[in-house]
mmCIF file of the N, C-alpha and C atoms, coordinates in Angstrom:
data_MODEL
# 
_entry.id   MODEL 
# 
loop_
_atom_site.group_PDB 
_atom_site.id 
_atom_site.type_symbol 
_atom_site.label_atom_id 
_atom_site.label_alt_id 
_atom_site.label_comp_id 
_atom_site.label_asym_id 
_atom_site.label_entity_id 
_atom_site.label_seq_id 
_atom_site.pdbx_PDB_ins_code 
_atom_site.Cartn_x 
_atom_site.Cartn_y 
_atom_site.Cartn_z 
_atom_site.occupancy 
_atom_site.B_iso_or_equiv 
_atom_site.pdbx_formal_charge 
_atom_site.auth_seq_id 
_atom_site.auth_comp_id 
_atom_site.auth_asym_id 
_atom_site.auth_atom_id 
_atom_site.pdbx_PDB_model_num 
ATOM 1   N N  . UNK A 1 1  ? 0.832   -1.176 0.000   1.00 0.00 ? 1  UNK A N  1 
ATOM 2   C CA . UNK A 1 1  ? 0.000   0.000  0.000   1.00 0.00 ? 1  UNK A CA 1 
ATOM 3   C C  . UNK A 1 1  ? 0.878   1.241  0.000   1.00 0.00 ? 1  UNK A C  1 
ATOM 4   N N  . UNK A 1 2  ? 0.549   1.983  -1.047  1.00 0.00 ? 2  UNK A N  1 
ATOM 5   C CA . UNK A 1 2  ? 1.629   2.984  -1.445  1.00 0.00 ? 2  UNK A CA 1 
ATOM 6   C C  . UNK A 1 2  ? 1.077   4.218  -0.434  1.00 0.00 ? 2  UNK A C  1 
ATOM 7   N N  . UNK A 1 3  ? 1.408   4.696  -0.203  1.00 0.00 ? 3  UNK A N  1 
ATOM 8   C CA . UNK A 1 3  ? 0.746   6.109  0.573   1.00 0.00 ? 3  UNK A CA 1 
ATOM 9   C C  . UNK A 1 3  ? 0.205   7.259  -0.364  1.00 0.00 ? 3  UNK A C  1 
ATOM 10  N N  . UNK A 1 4  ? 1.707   7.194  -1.320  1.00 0.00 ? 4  UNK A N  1 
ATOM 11  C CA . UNK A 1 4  ? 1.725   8.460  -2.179  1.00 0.00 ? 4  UNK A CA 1 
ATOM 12  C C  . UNK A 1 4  ? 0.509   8.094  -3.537  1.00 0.00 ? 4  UNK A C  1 
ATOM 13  N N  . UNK A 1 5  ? 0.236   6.841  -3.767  1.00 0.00 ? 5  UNK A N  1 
ATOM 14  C CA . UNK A 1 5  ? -1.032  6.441  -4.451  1.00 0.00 ? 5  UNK A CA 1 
ATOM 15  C C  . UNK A 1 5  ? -2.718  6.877  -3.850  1.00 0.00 ? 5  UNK A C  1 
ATOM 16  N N  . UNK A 1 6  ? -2.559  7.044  -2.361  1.00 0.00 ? 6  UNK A N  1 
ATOM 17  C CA . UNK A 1 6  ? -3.269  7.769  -1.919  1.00 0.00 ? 6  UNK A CA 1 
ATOM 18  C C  . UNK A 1 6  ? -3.925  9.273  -2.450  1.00 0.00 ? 6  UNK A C  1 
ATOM 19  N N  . UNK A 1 7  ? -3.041  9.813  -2.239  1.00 0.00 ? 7  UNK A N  1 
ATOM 20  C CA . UNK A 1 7  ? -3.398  11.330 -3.043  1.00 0.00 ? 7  UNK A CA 1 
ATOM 21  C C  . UNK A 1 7  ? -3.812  11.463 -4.467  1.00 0.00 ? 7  UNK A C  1 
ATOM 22  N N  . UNK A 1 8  ? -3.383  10.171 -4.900  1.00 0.00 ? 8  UNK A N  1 
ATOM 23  C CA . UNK A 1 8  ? -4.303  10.335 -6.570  1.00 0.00 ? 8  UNK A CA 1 
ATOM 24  C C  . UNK A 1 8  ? -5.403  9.853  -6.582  1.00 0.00 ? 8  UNK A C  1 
ATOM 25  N N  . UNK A 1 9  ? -6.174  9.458  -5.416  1.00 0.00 ? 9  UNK A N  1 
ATOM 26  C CA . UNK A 1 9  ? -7.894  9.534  -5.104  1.00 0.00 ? 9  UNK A CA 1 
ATOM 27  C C  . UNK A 1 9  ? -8.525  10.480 -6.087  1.00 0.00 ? 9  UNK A C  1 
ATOM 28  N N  . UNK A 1 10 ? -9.340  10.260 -7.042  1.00 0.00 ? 10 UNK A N  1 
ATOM 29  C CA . UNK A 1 10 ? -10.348 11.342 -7.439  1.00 0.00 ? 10 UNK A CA 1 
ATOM 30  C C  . UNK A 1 10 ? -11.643 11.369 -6.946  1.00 0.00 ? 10 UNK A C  1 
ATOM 31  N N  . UNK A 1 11 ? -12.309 12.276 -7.238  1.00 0.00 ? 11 UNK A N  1 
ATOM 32  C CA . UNK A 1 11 ? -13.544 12.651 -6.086  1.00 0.00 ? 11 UNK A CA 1 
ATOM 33  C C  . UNK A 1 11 ? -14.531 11.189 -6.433  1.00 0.00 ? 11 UNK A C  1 
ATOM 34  N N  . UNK A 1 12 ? -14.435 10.778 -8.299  1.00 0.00 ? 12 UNK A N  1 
ATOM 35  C CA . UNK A 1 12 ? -15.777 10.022 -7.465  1.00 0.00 ? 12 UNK A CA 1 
ATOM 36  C C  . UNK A 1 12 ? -15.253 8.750  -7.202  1.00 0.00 ? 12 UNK A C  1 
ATOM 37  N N  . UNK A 1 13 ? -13.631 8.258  -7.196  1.00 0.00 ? 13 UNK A N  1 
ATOM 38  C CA . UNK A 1 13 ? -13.052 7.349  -6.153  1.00 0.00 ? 13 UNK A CA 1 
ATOM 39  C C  . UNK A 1 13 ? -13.683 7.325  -4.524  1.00 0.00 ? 13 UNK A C  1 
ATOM 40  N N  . UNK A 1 14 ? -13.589 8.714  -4.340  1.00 0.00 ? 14 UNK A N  1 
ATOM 41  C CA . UNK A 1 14 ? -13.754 9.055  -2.877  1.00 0.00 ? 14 UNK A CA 1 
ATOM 42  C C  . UNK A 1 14 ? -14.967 8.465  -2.420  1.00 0.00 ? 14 UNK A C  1 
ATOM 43  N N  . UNK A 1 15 ? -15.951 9.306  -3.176  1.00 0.00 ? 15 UNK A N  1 
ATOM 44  C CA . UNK A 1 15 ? -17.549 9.162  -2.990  1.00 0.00 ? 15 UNK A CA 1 
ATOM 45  C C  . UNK A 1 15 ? -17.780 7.823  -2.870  1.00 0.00 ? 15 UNK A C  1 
ATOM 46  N N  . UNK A 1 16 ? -17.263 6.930  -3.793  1.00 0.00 ? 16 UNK A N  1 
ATOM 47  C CA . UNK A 1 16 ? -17.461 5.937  -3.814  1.00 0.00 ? 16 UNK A CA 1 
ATOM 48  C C  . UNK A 1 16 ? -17.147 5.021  -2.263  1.00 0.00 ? 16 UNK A C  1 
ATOM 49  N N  . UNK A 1 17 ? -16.256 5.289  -2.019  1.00 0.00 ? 17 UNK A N  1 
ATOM 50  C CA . UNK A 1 17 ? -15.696 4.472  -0.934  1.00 0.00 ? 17 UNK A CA 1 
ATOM 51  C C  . UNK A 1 17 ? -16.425 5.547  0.147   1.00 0.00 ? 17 UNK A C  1 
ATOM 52  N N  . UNK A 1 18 ? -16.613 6.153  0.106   1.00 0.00 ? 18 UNK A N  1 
ATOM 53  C CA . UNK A 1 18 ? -18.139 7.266  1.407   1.00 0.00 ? 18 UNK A CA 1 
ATOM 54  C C  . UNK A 1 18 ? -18.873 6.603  0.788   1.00 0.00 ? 18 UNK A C  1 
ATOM 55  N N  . UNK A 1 19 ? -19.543 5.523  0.409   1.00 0.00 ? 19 UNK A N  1 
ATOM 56  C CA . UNK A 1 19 ? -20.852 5.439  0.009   1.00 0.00 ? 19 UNK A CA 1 
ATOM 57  C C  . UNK A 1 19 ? -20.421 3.731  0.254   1.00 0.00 ? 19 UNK A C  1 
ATOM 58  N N  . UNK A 1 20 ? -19.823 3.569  0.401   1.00 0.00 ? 20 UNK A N  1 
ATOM 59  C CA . UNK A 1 20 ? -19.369 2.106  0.892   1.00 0.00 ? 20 UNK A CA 1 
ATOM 60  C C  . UNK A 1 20 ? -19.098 1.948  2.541   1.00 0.00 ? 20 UNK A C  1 
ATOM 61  N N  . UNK A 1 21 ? -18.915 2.962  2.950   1.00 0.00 ? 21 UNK A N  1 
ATOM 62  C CA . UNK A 1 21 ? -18.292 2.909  4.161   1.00 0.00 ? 21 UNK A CA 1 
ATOM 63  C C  . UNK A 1 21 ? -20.359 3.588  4.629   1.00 0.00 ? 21 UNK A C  1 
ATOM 64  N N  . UNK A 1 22 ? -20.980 3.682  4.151   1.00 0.00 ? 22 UNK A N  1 
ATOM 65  C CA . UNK A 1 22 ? -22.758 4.077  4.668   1.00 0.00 ? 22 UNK A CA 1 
ATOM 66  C C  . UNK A 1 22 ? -23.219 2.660  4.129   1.00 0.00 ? 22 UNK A C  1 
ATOM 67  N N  . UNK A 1 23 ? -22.329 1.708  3.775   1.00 0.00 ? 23 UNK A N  1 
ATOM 68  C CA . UNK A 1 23 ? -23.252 0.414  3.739   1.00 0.00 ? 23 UNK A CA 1 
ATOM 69  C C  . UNK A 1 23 ? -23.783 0.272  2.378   1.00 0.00 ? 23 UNK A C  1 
ATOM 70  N N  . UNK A 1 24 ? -23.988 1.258  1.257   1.00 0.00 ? 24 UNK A N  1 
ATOM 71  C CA . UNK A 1 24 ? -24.482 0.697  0.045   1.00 0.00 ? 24 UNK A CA 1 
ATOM 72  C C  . UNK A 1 24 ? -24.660 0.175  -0.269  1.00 0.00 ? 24 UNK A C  1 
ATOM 73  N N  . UNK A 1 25 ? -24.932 -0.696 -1.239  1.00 0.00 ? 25 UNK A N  1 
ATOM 74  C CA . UNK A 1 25 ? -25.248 -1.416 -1.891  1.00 0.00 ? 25 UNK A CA 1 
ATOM 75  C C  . UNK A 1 25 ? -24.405 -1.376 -3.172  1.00 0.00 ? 25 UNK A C  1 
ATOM 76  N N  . UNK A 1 26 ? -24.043 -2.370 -4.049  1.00 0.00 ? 26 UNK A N  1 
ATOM 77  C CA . UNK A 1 26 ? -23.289 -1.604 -5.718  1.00 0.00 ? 26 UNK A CA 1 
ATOM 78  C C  . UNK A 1 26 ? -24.498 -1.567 -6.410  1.00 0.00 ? 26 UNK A C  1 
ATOM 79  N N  . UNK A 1 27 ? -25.550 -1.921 -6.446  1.00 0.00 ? 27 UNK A N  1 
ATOM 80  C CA . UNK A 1 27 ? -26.500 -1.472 -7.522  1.00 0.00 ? 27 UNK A CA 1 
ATOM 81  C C  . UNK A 1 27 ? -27.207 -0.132 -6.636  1.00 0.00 ? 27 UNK A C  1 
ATOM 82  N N  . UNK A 1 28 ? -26.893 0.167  -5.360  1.00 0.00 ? 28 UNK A N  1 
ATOM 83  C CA . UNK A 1 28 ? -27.642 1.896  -5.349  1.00 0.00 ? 28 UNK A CA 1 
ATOM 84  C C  . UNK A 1 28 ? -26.430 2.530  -5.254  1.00 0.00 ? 28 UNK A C  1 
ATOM 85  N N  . UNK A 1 29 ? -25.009 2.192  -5.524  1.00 0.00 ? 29 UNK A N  1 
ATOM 86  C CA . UNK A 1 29 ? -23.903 2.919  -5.437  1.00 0.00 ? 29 UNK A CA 1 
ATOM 87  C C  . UNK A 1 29 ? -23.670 3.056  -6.951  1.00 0.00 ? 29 UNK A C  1 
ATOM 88  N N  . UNK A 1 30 ? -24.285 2.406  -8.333  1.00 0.00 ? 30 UNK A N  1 
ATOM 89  C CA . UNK A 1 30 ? -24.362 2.624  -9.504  1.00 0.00 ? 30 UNK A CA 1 
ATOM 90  C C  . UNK A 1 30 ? -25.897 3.547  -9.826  1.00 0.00 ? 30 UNK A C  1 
ATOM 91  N N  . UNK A 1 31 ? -27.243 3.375  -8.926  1.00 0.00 ? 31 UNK A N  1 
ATOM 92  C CA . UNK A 1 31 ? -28.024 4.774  -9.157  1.00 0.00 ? 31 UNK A CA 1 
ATOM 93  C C  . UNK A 1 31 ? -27.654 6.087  -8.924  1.00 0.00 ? 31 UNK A C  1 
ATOM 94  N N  . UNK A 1 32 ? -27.017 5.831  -7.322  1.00 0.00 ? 32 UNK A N  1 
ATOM 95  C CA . UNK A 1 32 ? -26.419 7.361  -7.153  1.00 0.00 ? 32 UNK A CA 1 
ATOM 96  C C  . UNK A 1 32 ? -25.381 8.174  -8.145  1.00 0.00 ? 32 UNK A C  1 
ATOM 97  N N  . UNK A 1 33 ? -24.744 7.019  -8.679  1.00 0.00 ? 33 UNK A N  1 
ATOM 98  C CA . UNK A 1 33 ? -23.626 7.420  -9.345  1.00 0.00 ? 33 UNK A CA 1 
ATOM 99  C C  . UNK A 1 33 ? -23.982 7.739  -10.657 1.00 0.00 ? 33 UNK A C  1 
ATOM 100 N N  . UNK A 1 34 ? -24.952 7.441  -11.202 1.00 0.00 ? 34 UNK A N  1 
ATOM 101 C CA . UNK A 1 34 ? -25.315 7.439  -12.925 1.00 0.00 ? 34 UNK A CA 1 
ATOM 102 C C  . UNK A 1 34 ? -24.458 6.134  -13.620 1.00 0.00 ? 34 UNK A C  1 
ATOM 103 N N  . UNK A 1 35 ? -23.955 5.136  -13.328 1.00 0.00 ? 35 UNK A N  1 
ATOM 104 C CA . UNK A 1 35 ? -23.277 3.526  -13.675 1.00 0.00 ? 35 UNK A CA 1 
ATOM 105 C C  . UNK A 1 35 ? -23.758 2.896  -13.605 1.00 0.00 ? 35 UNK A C  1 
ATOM 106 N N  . UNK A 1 36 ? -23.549 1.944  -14.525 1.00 0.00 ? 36 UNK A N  1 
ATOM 107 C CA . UNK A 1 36 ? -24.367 1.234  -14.324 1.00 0.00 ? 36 UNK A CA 1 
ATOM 108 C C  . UNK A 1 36 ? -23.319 -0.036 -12.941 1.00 0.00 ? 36 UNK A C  1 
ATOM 109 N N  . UNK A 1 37 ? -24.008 -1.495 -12.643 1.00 0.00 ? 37 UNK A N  1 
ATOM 110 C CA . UNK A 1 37 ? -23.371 -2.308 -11.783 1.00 0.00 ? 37 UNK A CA 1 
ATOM 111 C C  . UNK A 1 37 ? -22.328 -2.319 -11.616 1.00 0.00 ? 37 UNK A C  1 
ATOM 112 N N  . UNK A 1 38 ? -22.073 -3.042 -12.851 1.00 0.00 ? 38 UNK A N  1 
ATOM 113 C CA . UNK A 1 38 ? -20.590 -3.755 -13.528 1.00 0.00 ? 38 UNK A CA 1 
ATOM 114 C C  . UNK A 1 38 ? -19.440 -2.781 -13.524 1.00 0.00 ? 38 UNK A C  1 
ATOM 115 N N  . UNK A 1 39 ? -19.975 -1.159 -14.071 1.00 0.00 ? 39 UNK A N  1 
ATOM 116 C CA . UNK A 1 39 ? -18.894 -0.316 -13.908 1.00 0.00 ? 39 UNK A CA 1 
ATOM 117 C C  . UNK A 1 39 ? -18.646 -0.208 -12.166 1.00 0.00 ? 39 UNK A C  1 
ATOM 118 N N  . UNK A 1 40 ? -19.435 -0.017 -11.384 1.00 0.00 ? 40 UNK A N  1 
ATOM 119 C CA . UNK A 1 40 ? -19.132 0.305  -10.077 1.00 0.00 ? 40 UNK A CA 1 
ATOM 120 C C  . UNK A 1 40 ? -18.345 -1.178 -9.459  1.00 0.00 ? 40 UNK A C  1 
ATOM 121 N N  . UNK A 1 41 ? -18.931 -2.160 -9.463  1.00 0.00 ? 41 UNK A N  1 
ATOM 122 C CA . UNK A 1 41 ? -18.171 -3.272 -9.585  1.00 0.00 ? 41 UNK A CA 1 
ATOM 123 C C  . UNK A 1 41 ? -16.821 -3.790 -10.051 1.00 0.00 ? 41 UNK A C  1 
ATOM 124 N N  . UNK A 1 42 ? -16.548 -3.099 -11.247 1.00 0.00 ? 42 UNK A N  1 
ATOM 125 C CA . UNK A 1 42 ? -15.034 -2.973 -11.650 1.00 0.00 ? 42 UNK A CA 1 
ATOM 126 C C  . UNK A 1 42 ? -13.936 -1.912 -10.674 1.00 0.00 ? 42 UNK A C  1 
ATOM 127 N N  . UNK A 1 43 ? -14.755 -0.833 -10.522 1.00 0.00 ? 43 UNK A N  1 
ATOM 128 C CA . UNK A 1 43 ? -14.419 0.309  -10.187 1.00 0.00 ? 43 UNK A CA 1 
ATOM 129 C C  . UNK A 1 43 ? -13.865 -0.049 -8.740  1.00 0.00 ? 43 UNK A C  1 
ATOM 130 N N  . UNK A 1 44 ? -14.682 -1.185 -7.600  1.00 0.00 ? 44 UNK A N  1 
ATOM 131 C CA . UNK A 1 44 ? -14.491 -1.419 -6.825  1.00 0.00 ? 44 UNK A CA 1 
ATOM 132 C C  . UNK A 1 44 ? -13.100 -2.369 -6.572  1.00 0.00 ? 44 UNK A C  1 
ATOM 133 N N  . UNK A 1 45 ? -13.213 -3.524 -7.992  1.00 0.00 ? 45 UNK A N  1 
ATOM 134 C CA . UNK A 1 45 ? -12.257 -3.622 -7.637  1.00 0.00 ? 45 UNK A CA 1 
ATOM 135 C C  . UNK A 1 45 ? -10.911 -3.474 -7.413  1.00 0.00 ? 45 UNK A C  1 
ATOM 136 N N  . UNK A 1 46 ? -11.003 -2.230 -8.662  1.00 0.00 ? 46 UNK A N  1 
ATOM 137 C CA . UNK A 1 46 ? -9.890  -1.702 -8.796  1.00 0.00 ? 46 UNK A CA 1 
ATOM 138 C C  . UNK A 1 46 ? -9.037  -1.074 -7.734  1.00 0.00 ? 46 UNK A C  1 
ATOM 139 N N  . UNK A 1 47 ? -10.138 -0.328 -7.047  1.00 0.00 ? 47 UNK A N  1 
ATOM 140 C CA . UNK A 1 47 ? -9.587  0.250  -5.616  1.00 0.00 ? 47 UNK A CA 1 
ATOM 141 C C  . UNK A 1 47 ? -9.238  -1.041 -4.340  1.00 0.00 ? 47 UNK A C  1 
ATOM 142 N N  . UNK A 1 48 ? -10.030 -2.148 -4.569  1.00 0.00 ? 48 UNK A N  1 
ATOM 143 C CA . UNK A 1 48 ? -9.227  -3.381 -3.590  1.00 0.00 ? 48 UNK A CA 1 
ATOM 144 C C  . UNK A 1 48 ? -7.728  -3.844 -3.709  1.00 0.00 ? 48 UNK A C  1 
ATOM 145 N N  . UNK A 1 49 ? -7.345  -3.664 -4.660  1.00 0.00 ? 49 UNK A N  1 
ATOM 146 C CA . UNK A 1 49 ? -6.351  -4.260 -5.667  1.00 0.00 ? 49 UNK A CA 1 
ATOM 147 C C  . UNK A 1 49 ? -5.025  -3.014 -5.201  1.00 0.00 ? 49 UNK A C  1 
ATOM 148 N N  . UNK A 1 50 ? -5.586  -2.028 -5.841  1.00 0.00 ? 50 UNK A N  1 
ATOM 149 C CA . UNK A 1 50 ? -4.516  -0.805 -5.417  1.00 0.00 ? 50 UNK A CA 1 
ATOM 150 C C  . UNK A 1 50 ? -3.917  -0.514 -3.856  1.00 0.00 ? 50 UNK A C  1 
ATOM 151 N N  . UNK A 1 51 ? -5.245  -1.151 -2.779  1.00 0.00 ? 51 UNK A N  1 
ATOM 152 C CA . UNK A 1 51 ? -4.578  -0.691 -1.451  1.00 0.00 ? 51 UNK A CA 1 
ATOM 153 C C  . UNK A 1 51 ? -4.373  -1.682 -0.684  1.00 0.00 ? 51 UNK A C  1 
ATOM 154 N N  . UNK A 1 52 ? -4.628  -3.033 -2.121  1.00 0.00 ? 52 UNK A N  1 
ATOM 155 C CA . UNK A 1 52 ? -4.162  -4.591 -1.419  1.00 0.00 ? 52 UNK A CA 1 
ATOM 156 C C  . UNK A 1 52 ? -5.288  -4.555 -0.158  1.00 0.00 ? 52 UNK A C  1 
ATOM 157 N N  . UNK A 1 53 ? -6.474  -4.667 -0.351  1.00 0.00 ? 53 UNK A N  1 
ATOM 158 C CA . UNK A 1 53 ? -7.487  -4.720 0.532   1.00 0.00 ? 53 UNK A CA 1 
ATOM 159 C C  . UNK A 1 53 ? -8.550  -6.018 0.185   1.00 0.00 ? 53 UNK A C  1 
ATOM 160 N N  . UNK A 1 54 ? -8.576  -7.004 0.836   1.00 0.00 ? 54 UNK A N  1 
ATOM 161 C CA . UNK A 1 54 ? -9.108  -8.214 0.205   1.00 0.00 ? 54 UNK A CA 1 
ATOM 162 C C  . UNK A 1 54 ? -10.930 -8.108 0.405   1.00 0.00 ? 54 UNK A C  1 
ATOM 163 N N  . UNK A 1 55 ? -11.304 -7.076 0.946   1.00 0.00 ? 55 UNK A N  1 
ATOM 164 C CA . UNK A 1 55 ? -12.483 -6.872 0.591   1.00 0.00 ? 55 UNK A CA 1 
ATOM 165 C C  . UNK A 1 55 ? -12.974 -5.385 0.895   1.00 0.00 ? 55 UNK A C  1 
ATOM 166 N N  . UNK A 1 56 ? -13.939 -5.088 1.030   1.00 0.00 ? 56 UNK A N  1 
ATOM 167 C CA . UNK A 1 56 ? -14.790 -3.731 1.032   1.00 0.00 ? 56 UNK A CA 1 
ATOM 168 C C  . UNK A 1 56 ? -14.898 -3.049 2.302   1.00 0.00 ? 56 UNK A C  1 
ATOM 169 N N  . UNK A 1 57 ? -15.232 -4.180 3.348   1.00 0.00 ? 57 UNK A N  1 
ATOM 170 C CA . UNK A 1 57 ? -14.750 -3.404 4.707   1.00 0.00 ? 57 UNK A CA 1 
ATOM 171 C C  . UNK A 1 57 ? -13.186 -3.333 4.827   1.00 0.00 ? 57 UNK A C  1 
ATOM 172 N N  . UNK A 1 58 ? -12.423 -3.669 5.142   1.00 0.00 ? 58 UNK A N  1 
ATOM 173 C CA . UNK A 1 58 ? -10.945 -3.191 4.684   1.00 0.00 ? 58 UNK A CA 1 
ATOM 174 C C  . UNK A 1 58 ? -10.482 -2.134 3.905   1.00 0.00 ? 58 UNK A C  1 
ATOM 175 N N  . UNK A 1 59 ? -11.389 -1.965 3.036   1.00 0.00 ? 59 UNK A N  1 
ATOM 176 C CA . UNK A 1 59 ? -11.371 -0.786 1.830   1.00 0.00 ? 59 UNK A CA 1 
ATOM 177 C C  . UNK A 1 59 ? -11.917 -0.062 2.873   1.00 0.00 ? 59 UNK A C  1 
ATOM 178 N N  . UNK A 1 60 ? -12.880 0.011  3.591   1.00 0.00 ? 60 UNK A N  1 
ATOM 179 C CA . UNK A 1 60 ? -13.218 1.359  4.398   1.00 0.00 ? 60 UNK A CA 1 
ATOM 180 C C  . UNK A 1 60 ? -12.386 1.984  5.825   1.00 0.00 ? 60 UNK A C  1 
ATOM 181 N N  . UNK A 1 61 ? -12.189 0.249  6.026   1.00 0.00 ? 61 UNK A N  1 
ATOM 182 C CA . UNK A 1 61 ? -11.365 0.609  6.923   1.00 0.00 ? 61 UNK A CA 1 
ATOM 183 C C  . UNK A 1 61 ? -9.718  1.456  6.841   1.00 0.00 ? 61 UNK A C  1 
ATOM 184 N N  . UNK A 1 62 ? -9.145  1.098  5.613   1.00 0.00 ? 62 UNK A N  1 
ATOM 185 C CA . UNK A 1 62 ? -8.155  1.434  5.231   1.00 0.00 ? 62 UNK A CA 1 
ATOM 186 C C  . UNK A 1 62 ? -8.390  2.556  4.988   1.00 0.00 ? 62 UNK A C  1 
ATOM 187 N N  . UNK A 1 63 ? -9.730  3.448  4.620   1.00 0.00 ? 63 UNK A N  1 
ATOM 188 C CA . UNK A 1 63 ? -9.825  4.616  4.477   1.00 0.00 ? 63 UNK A CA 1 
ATOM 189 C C  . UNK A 1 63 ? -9.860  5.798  5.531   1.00 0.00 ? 63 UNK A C  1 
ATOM 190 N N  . UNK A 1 64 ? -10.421 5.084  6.181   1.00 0.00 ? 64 UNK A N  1 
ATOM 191 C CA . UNK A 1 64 ? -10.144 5.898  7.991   1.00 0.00 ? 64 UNK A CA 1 
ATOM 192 C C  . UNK A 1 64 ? -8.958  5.575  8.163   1.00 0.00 ? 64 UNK A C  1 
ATOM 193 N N  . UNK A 1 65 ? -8.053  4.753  8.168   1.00 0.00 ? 65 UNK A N  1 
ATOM 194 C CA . UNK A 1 65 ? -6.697  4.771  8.833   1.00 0.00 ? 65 UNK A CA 1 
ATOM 195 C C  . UNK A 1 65 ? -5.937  5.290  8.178   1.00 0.00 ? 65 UNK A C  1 
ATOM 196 N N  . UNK A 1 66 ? -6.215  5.960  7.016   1.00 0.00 ? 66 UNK A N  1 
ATOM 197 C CA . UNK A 1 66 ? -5.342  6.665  6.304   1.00 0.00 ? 66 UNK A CA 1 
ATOM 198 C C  . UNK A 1 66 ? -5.950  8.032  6.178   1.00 0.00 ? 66 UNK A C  1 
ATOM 199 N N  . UNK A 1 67 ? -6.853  8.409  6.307   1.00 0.00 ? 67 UNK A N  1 
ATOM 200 C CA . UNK A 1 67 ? -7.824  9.851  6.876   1.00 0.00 ? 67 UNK A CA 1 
ATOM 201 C C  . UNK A 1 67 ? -8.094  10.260 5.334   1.00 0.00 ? 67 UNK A C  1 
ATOM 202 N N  . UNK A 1 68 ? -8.783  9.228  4.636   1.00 0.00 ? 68 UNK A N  1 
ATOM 203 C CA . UNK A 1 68 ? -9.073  9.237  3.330   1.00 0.00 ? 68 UNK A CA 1 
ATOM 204 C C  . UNK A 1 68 ? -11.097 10.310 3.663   1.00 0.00 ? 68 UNK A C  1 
ATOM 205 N N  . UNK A 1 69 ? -11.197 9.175  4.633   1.00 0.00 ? 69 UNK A N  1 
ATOM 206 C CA . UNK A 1 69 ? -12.946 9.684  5.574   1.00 0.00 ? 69 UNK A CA 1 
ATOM 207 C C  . UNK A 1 69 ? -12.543 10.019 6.688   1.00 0.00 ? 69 UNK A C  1 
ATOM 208 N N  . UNK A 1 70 ? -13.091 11.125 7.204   1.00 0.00 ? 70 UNK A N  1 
ATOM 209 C CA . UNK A 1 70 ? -13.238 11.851 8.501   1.00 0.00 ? 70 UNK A CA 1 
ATOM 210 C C  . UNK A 1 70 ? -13.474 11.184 9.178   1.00 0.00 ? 70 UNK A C  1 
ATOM 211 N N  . UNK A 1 71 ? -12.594 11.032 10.834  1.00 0.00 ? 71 UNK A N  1 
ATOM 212 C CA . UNK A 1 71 ? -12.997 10.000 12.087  1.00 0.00 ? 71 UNK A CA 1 
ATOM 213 C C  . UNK A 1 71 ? -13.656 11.059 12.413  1.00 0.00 ? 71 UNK A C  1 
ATOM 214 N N  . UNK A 1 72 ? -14.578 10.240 12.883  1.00 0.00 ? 72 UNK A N  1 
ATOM 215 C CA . UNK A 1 72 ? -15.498 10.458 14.487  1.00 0.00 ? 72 UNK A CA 1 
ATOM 216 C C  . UNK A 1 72 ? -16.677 11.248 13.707  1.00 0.00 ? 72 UNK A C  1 
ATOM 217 N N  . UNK A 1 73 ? -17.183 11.012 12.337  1.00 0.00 ? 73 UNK A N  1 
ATOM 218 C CA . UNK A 1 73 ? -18.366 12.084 11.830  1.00 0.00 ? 73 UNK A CA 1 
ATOM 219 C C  . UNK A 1 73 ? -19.505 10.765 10.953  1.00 0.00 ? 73 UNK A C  1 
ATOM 220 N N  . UNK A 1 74 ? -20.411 11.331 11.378  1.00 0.00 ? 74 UNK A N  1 
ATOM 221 C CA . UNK A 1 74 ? -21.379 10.226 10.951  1.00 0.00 ? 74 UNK A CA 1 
ATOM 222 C C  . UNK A 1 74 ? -22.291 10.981 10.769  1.00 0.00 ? 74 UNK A C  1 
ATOM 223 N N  . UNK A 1 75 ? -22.915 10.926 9.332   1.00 0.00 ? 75 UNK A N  1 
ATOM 224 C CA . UNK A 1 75 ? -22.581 9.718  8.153   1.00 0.00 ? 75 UNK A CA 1 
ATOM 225 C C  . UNK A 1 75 ? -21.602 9.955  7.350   1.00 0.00 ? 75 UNK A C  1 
ATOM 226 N N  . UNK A 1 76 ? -20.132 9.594  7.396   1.00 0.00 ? 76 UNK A N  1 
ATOM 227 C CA . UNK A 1 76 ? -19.032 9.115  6.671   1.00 0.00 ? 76 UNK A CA 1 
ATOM 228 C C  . UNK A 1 76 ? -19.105 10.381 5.538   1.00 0.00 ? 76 UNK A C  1 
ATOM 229 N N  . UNK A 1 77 ? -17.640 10.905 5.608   1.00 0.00 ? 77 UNK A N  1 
ATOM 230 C CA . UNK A 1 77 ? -17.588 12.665 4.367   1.00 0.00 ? 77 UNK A CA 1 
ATOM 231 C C  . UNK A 1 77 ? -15.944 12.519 3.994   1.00 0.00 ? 77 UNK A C  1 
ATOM 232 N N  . UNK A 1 78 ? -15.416 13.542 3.035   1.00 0.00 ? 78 UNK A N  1 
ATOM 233 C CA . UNK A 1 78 ? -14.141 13.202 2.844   1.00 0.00 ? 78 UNK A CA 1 
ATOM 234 C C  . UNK A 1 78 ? -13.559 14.002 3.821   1.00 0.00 ? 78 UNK A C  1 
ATOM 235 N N  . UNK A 1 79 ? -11.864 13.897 4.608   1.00 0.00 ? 79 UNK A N  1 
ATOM 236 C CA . UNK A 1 79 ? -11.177 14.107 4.670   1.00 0.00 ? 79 UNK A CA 1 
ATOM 237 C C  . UNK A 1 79 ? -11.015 16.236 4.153   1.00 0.00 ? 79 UNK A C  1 
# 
C-alpha cells in the first residue's frame, strides 16, 4: 500500500468508498452514481487491488486509517 497512491484519489473514487463505508449497496452505489453495476463493480475492484485490501470493509477501513474519511463524523464525508 503505497501512501503516495493515496493522493491520486479522485472525487468520485472518494464518494465511492463514502458510500461504501454508509453500507451501500453496488446497484444503489451505480443509481447514485449514474453507472451502471458492472462499472461500479469494476471500479471497486480496482480500488481493492490498489490498497491490497481483500475486501470492502478493509477498503473502508483502510480509508479511515489513512484519513481518506473523517474519524469520528457520521454519516461518513471526505477528509
Amino acid at each position: 500500500m503505497d501512501l503516495a497512491s493515496v493522493d491520486l484519489l479522485n472525487d468520485r473514487d472518494t464518494g465511492l468508498i463514502v458510500m461504501l463505508a454508509k453500507g451501500y449497496t453496488t446497484a444503489r452505489i451505480a443509481r447514485e452514481m449514474n453507472l451502471s453495476r458492472y462499472t461500479v463493480a469494476e471500479r471497486i475492484g480496482k480500488l481493492l487491488d490498489r490498497f491490497a485490501c481483500s475486501n470492502r470493509s478493509q477498503l473502508v477501513a483502510y480509508s479511515y486509517a489513512h484519513r481518506l474519511l473523517d474519524v469520528g463524523i457520521w454519516p461518513p464525508g471526505t477528509a
